[in-house]
N, C-alpha and C positions, 0 to 999 in steps of 0.2 A: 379674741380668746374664747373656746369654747371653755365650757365652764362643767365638764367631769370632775374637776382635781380642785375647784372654788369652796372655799368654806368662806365663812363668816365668824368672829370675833365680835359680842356682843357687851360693853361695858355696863353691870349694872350691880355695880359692889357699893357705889359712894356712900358717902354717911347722908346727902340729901338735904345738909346744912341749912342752907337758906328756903328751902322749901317746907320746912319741920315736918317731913313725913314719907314714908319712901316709894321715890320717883317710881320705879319698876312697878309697882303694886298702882301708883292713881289709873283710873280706868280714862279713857279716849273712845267715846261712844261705848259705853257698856265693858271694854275690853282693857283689861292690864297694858299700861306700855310695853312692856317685855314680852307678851305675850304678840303685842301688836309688832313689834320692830323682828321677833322671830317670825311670824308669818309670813312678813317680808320676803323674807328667803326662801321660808318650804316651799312657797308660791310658785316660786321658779327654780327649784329644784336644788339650791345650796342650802348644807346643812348649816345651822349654827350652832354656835355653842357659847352660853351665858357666862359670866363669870360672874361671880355672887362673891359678899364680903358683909356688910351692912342690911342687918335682918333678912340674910338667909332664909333661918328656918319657916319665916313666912312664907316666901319665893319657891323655895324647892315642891314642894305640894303642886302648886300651880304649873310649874315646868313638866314636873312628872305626870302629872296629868296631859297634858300635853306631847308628851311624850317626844320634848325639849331638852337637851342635852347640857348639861353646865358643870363649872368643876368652883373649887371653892378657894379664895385668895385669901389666907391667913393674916397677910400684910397687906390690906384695903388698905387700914387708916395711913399707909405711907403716902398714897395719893393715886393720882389712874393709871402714870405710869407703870405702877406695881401690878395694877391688874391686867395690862397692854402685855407684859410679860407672861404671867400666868396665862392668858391665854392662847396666846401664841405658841407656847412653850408645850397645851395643852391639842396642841394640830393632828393631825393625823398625815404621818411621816409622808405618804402621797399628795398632801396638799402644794398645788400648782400657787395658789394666789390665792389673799384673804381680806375680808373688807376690815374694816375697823371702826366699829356702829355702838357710838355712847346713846343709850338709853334715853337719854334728853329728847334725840332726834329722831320721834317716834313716828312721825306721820311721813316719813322718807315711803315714796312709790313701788310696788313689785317690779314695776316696767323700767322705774329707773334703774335699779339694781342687772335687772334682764339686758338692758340699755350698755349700762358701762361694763358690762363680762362681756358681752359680743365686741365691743367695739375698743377694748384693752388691747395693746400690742405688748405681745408678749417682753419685747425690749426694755419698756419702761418700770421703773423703781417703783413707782409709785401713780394713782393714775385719779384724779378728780372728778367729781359731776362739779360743772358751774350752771349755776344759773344766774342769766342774766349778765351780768360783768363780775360775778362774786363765785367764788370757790366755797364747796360746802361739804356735808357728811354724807355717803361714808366715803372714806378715800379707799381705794383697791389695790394693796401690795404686792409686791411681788414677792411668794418664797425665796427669792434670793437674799431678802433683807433679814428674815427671820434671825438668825444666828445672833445678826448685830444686832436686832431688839431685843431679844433675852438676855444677849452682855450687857448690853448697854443699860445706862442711867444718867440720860441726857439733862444737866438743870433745866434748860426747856422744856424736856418731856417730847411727848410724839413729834408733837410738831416742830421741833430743834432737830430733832433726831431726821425726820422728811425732808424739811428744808435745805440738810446738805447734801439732798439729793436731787434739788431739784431740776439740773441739767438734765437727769433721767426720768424727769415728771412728763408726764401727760393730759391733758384737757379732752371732759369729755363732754358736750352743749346736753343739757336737760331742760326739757320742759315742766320741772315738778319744783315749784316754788321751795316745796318743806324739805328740801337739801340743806336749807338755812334758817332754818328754824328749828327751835329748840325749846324746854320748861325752865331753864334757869329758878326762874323762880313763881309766884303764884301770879303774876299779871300774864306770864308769858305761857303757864299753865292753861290759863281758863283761855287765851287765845287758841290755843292748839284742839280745847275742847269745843269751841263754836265752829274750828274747821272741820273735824271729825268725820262729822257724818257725813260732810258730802267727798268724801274717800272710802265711801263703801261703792262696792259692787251690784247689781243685782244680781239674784241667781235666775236661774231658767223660768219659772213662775213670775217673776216680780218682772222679766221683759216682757212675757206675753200679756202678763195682765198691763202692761205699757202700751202695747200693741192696739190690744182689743181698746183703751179709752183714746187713744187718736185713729181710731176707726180705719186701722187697716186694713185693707180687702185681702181676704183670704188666701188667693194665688199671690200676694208678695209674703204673706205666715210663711207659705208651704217653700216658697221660694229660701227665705232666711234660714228657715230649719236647716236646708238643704246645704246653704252655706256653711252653717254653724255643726255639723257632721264631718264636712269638706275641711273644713277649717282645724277643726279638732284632731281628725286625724293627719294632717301635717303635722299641726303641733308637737301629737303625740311622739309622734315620726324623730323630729328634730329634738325633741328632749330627751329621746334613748339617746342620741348621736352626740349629747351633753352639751346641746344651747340651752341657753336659759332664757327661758320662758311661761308668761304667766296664761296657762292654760284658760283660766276664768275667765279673765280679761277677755281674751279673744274670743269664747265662746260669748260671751253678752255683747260684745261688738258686733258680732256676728248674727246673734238676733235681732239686733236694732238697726243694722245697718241702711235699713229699708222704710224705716218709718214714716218719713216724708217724704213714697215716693213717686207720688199725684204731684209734688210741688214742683217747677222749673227752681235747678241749682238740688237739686236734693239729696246731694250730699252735703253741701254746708247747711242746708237747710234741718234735715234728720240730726247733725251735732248739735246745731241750737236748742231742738226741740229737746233733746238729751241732756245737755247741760243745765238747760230749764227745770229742767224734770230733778238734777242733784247729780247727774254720774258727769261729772268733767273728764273722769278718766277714757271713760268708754266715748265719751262725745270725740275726744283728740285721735281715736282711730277709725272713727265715723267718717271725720272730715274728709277723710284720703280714701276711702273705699272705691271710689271713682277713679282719681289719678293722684298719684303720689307724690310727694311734696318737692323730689330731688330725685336723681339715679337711687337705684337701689345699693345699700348698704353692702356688702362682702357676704354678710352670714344676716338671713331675712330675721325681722324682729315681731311683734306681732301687728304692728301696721299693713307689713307686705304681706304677711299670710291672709291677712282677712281681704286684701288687694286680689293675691293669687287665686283664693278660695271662691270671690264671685267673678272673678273671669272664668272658674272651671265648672261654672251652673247656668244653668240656662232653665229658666222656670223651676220647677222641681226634680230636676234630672241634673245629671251630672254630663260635661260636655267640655273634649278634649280643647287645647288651645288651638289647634289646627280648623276645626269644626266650627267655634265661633269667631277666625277671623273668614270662613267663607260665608256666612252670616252673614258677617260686616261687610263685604264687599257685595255681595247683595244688595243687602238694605241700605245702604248706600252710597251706591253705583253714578246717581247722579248730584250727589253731593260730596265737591273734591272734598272740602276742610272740614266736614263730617268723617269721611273716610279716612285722612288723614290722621285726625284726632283719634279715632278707633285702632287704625293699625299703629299708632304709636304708645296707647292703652296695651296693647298688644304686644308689642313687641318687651316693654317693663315687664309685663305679664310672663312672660318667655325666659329672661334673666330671672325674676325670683324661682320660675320654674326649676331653672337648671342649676341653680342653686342649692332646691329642697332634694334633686334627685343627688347629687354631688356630696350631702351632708347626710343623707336617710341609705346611700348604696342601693337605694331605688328606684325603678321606674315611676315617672310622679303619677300614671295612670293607677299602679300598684298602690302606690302612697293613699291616693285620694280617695281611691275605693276600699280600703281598707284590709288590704294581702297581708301586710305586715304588724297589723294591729294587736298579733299576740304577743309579739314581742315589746310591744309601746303600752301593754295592760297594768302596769306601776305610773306613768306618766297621766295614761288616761284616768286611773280613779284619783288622782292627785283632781282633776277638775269637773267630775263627773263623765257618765258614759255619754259621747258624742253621739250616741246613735239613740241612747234614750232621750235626748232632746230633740233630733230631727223627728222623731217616732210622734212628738207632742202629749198633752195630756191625756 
């Protein structure tokens, strides 16, 4: 599903009962949950929209500062289903499909969210992130269901109201534990606050300065920039074309990708050292920058772009996929299962290509050098200018 017509339904009215104090408002690394579970979304380009009910006028301040969008549920104290209405009810009549994201479940991933809109089929009612063998938050509805959530006032609530849907459910595999997880209460609080910080990002500064103390040599810096430019503007590319996509993400993937890359295996190798470091997130698209885990997906997510983006460089230049499979066959000519393993890098490489031109109505030469970048100038300052990070400090 691309994700043009995707909004987000953000639950944070509750009274906060067993918690004595209001959930939306505790900070998660310095940061409001509500504030944290809406970033979510801008991240990757879906609007949401808060429902508030229970100390409001604390909350709206902070939204509006943020320039976070909410409306306000008169009848919270009825329970969540009330505010599952109000929100819904509060859509924007073009909305395609909407997550349904309670506040609790504040450390849920940008990538996950990017994850399950790409890989939604538009047939299904209703569409899950599981992890693991368990179903979790947020589920991704379909506007078909709309109507009947605002009539409706299921005694189960959502999940009564889903479940007799679920011959039209869907499964969709995430790698982001905090799909199931949640604050319930204050044991389950201060767990979510010792996970916190390591679900931050770096930004452009905080990789290099990553770079320079595992003593990276210069030509793989200039090398990553180059990626992380290449990378960006796909991205950008693909989020005018309404993928969802978390621009950051890829550009710090993008510069780390290369960090261990004196070590034999250095792609698994630079995710360790990532992970080590506190970015798990950025470590999990490290891992595949080499070669990628499975076929490529239908619609690239930003594993394949940071995939596509260093097969289209070559040292600090940019260099078509034509160019570096003559490369390959060169360099080695006398090594079959070398060779093989490269034109079969090559050939993935090839399918996410023709993917990114098929979603962008681009030439990827165009894409990647950046023809179309005026148009992608809302996407790009969503994650900073890609050309002012290859540019460097």
């Amino acid at each position: 599903m691309i994700g043009g017509a995707l909004r987000a339904v953000v639950l944070a009215a509750g009274l906060s009962a067993r918690m004595g104090e209001a959930k939306p408002l505790l900070p998660l690394d310095g940061v409001p949950a509500v504030l944290r579970v809406a970033a979510c979304y801008t991240a990757v380009g879906v609007e949401p929209l808060v429902v508030l009910g229970d100390r409001a006028d604390r909350i709206v301040p902070i939204l509006a500062e943020a320039r976070v969008r909410h409306v306000l549920n008169p009848d919270y104290s009825a329970g969540m289903y009330s505010s599952v209405r109000c929100g819904v009810r509060g859509l924007p009549a073009e909305t395609s499909a909407f997550f349904i994201h309670p506040v609790d479940c504040a450390l849920v991933r940008s990538e996950t969210v990017s994850l399950m809109a790409r890989a939604a089929d538009r047939a299904s009612a209703v569409t899950y992130p599981v992890h693991g063998c368990a179903r979790g938050h947020p589920p991704l509805v379909s506007a078909a269901l709309r109507d009947t959530i605002i009539a409706g006032d299921p005694d189960g609530g959502l999940q009564a109201l889903l479940k007799d849907r679920e011959i039209d459910a869907a499964d969709v595999p995430v790698g982001d534990p905090n799909v199931l997880l949640d604050m319930d209460d204050r044991a389950a609080y201060e767990r979510l606050c010792r996970l916190a910080a390591r679900e931050r990002l770096p930004g452009p500064e905080a990789c290099r300065e990553l770079l320079e103390r595992h003593a990276t040599p210069a030509p793989v810096v200039a090398h990553a920039e180059t990626v992380a430019a290449v990378a960006g503007r796909l991205g950008a590319s693909l989020r005018v074309a309404g993928v969802c996509l978390d621009l950051g993400l890829l550009e710090a993937a993008a510069l780390l990708h290369d960090v261990a890359r004196a070590v034999s295996g250095h792609a698994r190798a630079g995710a360790d050292v990532i992970a080590e470091e506190g970015y798990p997130r950025v470590a999990a698209l490290v891992r595949y920058h080499m070669e990628l885990p499975g076929p490529p997906p239908p619609v690239p997510g930003e594993t394949e772009l940071l995939y596509l983006a260093d097969k289209l460089t070559a040292g600090a230049g940019i260099a078509g996929l034509a160019d570096k499979r003559r490369r390959a066959e060169a360099r080695f000519a006398g090594d079959a299962e070398a060779l093989a393993a490269a034109r079969r890098r090559l050939d993935a490489a090839g399918v996410v290509a023709a993917q990114v031109e098929r979603l962008a109505g681009l030439p990827l030469a165009e894409v990647a050098a950046g023809v179309g970048r005026s148009s992608a100038g809302d996407a790009l300052a969503v994650a900073g200018d890609a050309d002012a990070a290859a540019a460097g400090p």
